[in-house]
C-alpha positions in Angstrom: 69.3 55.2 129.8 68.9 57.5 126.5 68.2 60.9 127.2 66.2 63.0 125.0 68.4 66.3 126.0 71.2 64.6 125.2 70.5 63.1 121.5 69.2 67.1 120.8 72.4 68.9 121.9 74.2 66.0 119.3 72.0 66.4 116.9 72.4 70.3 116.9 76.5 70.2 117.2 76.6 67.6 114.4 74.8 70.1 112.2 77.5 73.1 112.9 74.2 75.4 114.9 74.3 77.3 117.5 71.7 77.2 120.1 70.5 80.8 118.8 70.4 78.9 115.2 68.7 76.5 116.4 66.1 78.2 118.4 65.2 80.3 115.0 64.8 77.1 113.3 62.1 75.6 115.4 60.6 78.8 116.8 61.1 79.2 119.9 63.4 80.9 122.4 67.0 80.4 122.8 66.8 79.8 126.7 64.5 77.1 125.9 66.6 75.0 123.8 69.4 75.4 127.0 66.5 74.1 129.1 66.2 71.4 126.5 69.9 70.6 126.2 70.5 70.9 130.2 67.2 68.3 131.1 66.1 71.7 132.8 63.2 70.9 130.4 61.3 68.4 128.2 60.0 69.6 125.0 56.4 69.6 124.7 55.2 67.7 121.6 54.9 69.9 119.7 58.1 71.0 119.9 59.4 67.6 119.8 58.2 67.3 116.3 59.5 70.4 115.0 62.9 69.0 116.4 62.6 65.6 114.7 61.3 67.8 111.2 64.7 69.4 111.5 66.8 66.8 112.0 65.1 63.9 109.7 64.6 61.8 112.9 61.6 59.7 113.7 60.8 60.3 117.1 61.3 56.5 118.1 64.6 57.1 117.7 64.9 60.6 119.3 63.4 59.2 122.3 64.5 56.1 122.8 68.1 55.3 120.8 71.7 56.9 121.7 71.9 58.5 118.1 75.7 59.9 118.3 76.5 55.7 118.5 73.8 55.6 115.1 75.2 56.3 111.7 73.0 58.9 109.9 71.4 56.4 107.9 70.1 54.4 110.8 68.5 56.8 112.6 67.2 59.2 109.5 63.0 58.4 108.8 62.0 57.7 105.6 59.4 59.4 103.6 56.3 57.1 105.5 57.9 57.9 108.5 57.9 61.7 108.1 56.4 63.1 111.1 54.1 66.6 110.0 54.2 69.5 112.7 50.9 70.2 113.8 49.9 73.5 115.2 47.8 72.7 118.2 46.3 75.4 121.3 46.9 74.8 125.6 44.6 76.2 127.9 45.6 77.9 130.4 46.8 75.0 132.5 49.4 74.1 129.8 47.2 70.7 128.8 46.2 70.6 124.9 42.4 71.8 123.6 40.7 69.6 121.2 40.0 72.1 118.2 36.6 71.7 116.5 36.6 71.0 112.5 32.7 72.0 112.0 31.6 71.8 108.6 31.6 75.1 107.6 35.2 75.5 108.7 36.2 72.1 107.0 37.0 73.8 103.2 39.2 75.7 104.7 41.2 73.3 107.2 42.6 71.5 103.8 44.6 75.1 103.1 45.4 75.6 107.0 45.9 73.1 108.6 49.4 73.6 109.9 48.2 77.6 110.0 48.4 78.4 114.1 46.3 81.3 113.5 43.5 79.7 111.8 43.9 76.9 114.2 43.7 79.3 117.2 40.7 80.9 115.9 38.3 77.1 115.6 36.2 76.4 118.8 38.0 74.8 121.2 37.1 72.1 124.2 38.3 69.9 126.6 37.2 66.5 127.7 38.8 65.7 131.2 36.8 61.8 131.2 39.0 61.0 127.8 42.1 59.4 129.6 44.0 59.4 126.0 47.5 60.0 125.4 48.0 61.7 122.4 46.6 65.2 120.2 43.0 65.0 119.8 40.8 67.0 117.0 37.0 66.6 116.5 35.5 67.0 113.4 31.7 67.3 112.0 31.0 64.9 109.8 28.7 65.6 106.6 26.5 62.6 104.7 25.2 59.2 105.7 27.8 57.4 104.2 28.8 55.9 107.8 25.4 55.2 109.0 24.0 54.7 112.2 26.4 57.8 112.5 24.2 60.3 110.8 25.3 63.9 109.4 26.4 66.5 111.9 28.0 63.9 114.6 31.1 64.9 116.2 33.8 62.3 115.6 36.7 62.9 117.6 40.0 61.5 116.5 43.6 61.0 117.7 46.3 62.1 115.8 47.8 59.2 114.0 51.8 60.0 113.3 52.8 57.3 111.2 50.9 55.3 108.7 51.9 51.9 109.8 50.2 52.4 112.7 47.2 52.4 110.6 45.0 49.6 111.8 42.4 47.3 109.2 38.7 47.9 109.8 39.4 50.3 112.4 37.5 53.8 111.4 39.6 57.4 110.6 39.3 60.7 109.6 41.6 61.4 106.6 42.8 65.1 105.5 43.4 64.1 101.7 44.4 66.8 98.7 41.4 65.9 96.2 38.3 65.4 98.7 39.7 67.1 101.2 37.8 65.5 104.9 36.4 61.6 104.9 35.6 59.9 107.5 35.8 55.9 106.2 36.7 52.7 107.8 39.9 51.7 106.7 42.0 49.0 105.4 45.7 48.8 104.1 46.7 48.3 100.6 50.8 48.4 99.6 50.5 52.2 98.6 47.0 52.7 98.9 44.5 52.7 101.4 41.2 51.4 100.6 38.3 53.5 102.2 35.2 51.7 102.7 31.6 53.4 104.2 29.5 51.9 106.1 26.4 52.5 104.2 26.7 50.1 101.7 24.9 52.1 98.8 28.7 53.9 98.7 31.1 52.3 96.6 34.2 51.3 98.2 37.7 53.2 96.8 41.2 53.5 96.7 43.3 56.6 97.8 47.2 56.9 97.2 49.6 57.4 100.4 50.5 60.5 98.3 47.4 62.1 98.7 47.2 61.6 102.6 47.9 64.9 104.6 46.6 63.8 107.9 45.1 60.5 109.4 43.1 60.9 113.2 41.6 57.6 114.8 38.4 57.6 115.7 37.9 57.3 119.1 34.5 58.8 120.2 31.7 60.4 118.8 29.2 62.8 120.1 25.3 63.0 118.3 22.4 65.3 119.2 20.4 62.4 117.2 19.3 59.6 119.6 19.3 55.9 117.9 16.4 55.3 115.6 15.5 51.6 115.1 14.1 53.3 111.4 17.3 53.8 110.8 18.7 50.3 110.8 15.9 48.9 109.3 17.5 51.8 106.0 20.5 50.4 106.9 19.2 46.6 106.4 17.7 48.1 102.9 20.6 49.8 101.5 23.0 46.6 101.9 20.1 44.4 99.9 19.8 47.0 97.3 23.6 47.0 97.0 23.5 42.6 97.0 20.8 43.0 94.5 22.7 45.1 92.4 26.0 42.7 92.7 23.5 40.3 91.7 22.2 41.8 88.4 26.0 42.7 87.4 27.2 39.2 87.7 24.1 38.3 85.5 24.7 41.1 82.9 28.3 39.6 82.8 27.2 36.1 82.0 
């Protein structure tokens, strides 16, 4: 069976570091690293990540091939594998928080996201009922683009590593460059996703891969509004005005 301590200690010889390298590298103690290396200790996941950042290694392989038997090319990610460190916060009892992105700390999430401090400063909670594996952020979302979900709902999301773990139709939050947090139902393109609201008086739209810092699931959502059966009946109105105005462009094209 593949061990985990194993595959770091070879990965940190074939590289030329010592553990004290090595611990400087990923930021954290040089013990810790021997607990690593030893099977004294599993790296938490955040760690874990740092580790395969460092080495080029998806973490499928760190975890579950013998990588001294793996030429370099074999087990080295390529770029839509690149896993991004993310800080995250514990509570006392060691288990992860689920940070809050509200909207008025949502401009400045796309400048710090990977910034511990910033992260360590956002409202923090934990939901023991959500029996998820995985790092879980919640974020506020702004507009009626996804209606019934109406602006101000919680959405909470799980981290999503890897982009070919994206699923169509499924609905994600997306940390993009140029419009920095959308929330969109989702489908896959070759080197594009297509992002496509709910409320059909929204265009549907293409983003590059390029311009994709971070993807989160949605999983759950949380809304101090209670269902309004007003607000299908918008719903219903919006996606005729939208057919209507298909209609009249097909016409103006004849």
């Amino acid at each position: 069976m593949v061990k985990v301590n194993e595959n770091i200690r070879f990965l940190r010889k074939k590289k030329g570091w010592t553990q004290e390298m090595f611990s400087k590298k990923i930021g954290i103690k040089r013990s810790l690293v021997g607990a690593y290396e030893e099977g004294r200790s599993d790296p938490r996941l955040n760690n874990l990540l740092k580790i395969c950042d460092t080495f080029n290694i998806s973490l499928d392989n760190i975890l579950k091939k013998d990588v001294s038997i793996l030429s370099e090319k074999n087990y080295k990610r390529n770029e839509n594998q690149k896993v991004k460190v993310l800080s995250i916060t514990v509570d006392n009892s060691g288990d992860e928080n689920i940070e809050l992105i509200n909207q008025k700390a949502s401009a400045g999430y796309l400048n710090s996201y990977s910034d511990f401090e910033f992260i360590e400063q956002l409202p923090k909670f934990q939901l023991p009922f959500l029996n998820f594996s995985g790092t879980h952020r919640a974020f506020e979302i702004k507009g009626d683009s996804m209606l019934p979900l109406t602006s101000g709902t919680i959405v909470i999301g799980k981290y999503i590593e890897n982009l070919d773990y994206i699923k169509d139709g499924k609905n994600y939050i997306l940390l993009t460059k140029n419009d920095g947090i959308v929330y969109k139902r989702v489908e896959t393109l070759e080197n594009e996703l297509k992002l496509i609201s709910d409320n059909k008086s929204y265009e549907v739209y293409n983003i590059g891969l390029n311009d994709i810092i971070e993807v989160w699931e949605g999983i759950a959502f949380f809304s101090l509004d209670f269902p309004n059966p007003n607000n299908d009946l918008n719903t219903l109105k919006s996606h005729i005005n939208a057919l209507y105005s298909d209609i009249n462009d097909i016409k103006n094209k004849i």
